[in-house]
C-alpha positions in Angstrom: 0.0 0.0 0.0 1.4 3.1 -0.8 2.6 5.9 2.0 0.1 8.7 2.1 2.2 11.9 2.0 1.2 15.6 3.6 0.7 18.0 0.7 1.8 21.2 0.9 -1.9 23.8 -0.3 0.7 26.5 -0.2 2.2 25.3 -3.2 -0.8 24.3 -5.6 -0.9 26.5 -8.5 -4.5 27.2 -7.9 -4.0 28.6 -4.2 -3.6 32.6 -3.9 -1.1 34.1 -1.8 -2.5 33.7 2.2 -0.7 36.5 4.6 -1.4 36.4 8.0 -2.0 40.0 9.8 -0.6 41.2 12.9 -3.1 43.0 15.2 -2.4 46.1 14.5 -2.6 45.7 10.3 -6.3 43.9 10.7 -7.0 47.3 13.1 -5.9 49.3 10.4 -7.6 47.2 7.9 -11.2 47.7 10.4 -10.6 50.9 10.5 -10.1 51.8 7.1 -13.4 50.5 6.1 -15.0 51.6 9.2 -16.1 47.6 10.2 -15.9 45.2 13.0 -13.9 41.9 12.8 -17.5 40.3 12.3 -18.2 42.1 9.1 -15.5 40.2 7.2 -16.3 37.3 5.2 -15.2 34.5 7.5 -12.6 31.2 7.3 -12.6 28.2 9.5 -9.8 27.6 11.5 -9.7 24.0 10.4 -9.0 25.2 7.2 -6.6 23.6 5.2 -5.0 26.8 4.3 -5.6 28.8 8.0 -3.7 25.5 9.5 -1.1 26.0 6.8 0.1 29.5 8.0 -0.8 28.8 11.7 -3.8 31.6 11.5 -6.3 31.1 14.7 -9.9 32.2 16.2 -9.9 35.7 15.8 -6.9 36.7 13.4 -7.4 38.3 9.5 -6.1 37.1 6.6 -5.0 38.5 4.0 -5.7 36.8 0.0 -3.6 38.2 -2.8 -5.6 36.5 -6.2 -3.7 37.3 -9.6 -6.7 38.4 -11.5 -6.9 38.5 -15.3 -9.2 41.2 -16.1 -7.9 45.2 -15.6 -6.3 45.3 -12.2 -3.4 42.7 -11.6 -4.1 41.6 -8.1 -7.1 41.5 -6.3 -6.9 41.9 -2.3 -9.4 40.7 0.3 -9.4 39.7 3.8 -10.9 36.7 6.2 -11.7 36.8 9.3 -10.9 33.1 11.3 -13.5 31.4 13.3 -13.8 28.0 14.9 -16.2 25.7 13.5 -19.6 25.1 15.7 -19.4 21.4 16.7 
């Protein structure tokens, strides 16, 4: 039987760029938009990418998507939440 190996989302050509965000950039981030941490579109901290870069319960992440159309990158942010059991 072959050895199942751990493979690495961070490097699958189809996975954006994932930056985790010290406290102080999601504040600016919040405050920029003049939101609260529960506005943001949300991520599970189970995720396979949030347990990639370590993000937990309450941090923001940052997604850098190449895009295709007039702007190069598109940016947008997750906030990280644990699942409800």
């Amino acid at each position: 039987m072959p050895k199942k190996t751990a493979l690495d989302v961070l490097l699958h050509k189809l996975t954006p760029k994932h930056i985790l965000l010290t406290k102080s950039q999601a504040e600016d981030i919040l405050g920029r938009y003049k939101i609260r941490y529960t506005d943001l579109p949300q991520m599970f901290e189970k995720d396979p990418v949030a347990l990639a870069i370590g993000a937990k319960e309450g941090d923001v992440v940052k997604i850098i998507r190449e895009s295709d159309t007039t702007v190069r990158e598109v940016e947008y942010y997750r906030y990280v939440k644990k699942e409800k059991k």
